[in-house]
C-alpha positions as CSV (number, residue, x, y, z in Angstrom):
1,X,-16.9,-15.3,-11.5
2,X,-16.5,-11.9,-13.6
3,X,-14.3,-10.0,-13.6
4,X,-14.2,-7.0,-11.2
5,X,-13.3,-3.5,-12.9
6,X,-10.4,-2.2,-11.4
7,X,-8.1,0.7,-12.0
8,X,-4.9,-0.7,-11.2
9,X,-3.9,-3.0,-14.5
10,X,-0.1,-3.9,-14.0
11,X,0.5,-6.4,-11.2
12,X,3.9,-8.0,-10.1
13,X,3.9,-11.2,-7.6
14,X,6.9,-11.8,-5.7
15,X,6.5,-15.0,-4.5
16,X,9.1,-18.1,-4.3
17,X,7.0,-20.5,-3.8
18,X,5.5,-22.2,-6.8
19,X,1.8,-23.1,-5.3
20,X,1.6,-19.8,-3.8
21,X,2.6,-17.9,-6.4
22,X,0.4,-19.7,-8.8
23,X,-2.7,-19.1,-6.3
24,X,-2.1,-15.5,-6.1
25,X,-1.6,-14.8,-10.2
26,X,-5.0,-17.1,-11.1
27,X,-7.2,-15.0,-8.6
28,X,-5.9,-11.7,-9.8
29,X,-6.6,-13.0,-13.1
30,X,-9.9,-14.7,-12.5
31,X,-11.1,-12.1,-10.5
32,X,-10.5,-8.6,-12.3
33,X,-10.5,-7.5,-15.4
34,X,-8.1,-6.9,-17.7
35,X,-5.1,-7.2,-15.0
36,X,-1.7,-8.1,-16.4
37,X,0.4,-10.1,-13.5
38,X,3.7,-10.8,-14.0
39,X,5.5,-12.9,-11.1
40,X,8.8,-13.3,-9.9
41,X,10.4,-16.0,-7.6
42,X,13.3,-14.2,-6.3
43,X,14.2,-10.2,-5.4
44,X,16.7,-10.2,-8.0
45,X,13.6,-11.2,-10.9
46,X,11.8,-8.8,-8.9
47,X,14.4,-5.5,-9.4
48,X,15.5,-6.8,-12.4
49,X,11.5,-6.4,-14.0
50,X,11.3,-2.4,-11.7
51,X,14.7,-1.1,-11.9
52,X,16.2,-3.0,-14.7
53,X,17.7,-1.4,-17.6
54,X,15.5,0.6,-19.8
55,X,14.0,-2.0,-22.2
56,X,13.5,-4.5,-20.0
57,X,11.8,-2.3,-17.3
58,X,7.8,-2.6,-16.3
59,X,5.7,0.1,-14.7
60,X,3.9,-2.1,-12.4
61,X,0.8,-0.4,-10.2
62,X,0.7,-3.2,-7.5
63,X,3.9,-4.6,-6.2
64,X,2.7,-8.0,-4.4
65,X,5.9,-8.8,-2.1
66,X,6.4,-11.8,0.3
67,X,9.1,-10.7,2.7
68,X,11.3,-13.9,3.3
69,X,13.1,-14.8,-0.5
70,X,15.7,-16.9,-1.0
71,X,18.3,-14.4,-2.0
72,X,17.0,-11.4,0.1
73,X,14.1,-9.9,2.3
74,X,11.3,-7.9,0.6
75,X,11.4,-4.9,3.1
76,X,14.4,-3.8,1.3
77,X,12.5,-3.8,-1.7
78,X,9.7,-2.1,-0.3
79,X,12.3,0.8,0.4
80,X,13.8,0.8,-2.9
81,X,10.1,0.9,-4.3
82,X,9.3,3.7,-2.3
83,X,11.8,6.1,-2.8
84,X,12.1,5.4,-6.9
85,X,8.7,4.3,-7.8
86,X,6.3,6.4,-6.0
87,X,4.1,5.5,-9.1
88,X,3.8,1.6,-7.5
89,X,2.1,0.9,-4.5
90,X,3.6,-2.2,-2.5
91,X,1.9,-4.5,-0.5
92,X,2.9,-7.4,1.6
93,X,1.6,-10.7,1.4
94,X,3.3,-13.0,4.2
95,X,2.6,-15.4,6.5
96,X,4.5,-13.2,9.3
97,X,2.5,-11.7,12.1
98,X,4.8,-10.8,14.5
99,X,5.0,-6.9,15.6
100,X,8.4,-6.4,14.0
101,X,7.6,-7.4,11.0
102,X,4.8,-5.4,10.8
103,X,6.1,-2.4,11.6
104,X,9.6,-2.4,9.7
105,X,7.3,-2.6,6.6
106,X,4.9,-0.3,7.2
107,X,7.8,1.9,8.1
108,X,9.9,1.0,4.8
109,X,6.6,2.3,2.9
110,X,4.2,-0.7,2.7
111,X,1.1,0.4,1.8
112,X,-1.2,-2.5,3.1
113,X,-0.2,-5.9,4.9
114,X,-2.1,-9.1,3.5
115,X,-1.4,-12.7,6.0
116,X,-1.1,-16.1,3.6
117,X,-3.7,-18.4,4.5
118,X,-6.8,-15.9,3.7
119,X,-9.7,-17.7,1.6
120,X,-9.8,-16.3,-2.0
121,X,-12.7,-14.4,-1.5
122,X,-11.2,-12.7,1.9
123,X,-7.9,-11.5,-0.6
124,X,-10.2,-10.7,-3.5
125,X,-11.9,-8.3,-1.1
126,X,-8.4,-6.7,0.3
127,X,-7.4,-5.9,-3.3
128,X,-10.3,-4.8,-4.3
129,X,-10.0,-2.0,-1.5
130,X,-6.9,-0.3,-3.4
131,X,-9.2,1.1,-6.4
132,X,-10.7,2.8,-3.0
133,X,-7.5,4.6,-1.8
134,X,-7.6,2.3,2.1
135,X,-4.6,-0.2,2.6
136,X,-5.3,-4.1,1.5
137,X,-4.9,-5.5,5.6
138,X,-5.9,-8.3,7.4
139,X,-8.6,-8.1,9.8
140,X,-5.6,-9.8,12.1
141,X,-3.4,-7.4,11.4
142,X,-5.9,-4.6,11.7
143,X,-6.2,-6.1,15.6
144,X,-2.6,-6.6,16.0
145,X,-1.9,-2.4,15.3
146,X,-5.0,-1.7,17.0
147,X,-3.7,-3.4,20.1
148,X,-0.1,-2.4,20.3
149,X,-1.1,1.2,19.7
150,X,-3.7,1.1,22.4
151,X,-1.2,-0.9,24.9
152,X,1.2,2.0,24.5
153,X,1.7,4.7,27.1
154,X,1.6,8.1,25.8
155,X,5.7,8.1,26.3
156,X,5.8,5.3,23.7
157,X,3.9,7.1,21.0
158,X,5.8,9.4,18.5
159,X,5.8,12.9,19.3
160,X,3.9,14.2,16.4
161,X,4.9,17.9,17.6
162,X,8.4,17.0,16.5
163,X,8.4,15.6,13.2
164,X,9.4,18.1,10.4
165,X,6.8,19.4,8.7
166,X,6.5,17.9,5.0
167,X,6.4,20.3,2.1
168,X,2.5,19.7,0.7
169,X,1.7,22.1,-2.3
170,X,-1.7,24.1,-1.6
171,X,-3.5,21.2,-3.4
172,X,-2.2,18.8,-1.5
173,X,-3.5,20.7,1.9
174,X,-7.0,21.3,0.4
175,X,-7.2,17.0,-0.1
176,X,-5.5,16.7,3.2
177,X,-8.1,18.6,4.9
178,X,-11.1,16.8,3.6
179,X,-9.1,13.6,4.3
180,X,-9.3,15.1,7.8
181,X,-13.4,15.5,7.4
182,X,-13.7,11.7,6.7
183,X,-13.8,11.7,2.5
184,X,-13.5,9.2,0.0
185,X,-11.2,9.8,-2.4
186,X,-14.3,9.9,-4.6
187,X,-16.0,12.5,-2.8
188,X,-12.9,14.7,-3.0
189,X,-12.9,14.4,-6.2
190,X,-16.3,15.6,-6.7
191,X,-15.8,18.5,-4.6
192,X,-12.9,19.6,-6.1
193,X,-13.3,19.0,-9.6
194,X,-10.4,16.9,-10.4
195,X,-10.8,13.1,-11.8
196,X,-10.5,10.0,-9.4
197,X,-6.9,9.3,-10.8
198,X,-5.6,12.5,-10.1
199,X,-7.0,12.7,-6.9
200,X,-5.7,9.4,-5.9
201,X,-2.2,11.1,-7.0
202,X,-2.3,13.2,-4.3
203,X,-3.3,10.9,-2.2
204,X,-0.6,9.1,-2.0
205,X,1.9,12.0,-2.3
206,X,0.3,12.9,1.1
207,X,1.1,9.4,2.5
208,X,4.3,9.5,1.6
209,X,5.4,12.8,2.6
210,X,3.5,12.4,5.8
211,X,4.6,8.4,6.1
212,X,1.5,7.4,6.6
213,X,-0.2,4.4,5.1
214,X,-3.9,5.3,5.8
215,X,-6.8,7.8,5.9
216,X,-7.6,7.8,10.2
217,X,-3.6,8.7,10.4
218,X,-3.7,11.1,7.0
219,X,-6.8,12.7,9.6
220,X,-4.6,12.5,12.3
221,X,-2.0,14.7,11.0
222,X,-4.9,17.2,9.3
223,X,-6.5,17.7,12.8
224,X,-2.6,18.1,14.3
225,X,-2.3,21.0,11.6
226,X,-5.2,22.7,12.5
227,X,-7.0,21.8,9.0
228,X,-9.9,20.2,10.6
């Protein structure tokens, strides 16, 4: 197969175990382009490579994080990554389904939610969906947040009218509000005149001073603010 183009270049694979791990770093490598992947077997390889000291650090785009290690859980790390690397997106890749699971990470800042056990060409096409600004997530897990958000009573749902509202500088708002339109980040771009990288910097400042981890709730919040 050749290789796919795609924007994000610096990988890290958190994976302990061997098979796995090797599965992961060959289709990243096989399947786009110019990717460097650099894996790790435990969360102390893992903070050692993001946080370690200064000549031993990596800037990695993609953070790749099973959740269950031997010397630690990997929704810590998602925290840690998302509140001193805003540059690096994580995303889990786990064989846990259950609704806590799911939702402590995606609250700790994951940024998509990949199940172990996808065919190659299923995670190839997850991936491929962060060079689009949408979260890499199982159609499963799609289903599984579908359903617990549609079995909830309205007394169960956050009270959006109560959350703080989060400091967005005016360029921010003006991507937030197309967000709210149903964009790509692409056609925000076009509109307003900035490149695709810099637009998918905003991006992702809006998720995380939101805390959302896709477009329909970035829309949710521009229609709550009257933007839509």
């Amino acid at each position: 197969m050749d290789g796919l183009a795609i924007k994000a270049k610096q990988w890290l694979v958190l994976e302990d175990n061997p098979e796995t791990r090797r599965w992961i770093t060959t289709t990243l490598k096989s399947s786009f382009a110019d990717v460097e992947v650099t894996s790790a077997g435990t969360i102390r390889e893992a903070e050692a490579l993001l946080f370690g000291t200064k000549g031993a650090r990596r800037k990695f785009d993609v953070a790749l994080l099973d959740i269950i290690l031997p010397d630690g859980n990997g929704i810590d790390l998602i925290r840690r990554i998302n509140t001193g690397l805003p540059d690096t997106v994580p995303v889990v890749i786990t064989i846990y389904d259950d609704d806590a699971t799911l939702f402590e990470a995606l609250a700790a800042g994951a940024m998509g939610y990949i199940l172990k056990g996808v065919k190659t060409a299923s995670l190839i096409e997850q991936l491929r969906r962060i060079d689009s600004d949408e979260p890499p997530i199982s159609p499963q897990i799609a289903r599984r947040m579908l359903s617990f958000f549609k079995a909830a009573g309205p007394a169960q749902r956050p009270d959006l009218t109560a959350m703080p509202e989060a400091n967005l500088t005016n360029r921010e708002v003006e991507v937030l509000r197309l967000l709210g339109k149903g964009l790509t980040a692409s056609e925000i771009s076009g509109i307003l005149g900035m490149s695709q990288n810099t637009c998918a910097t905003h991006i992702k400042a809006i998720y995380r001073k939101l805390n959302v981890s896709s477009r329909a709730e970035a829309a949710i919040e521009a229609d709550r603010r009257g933007l839509v």
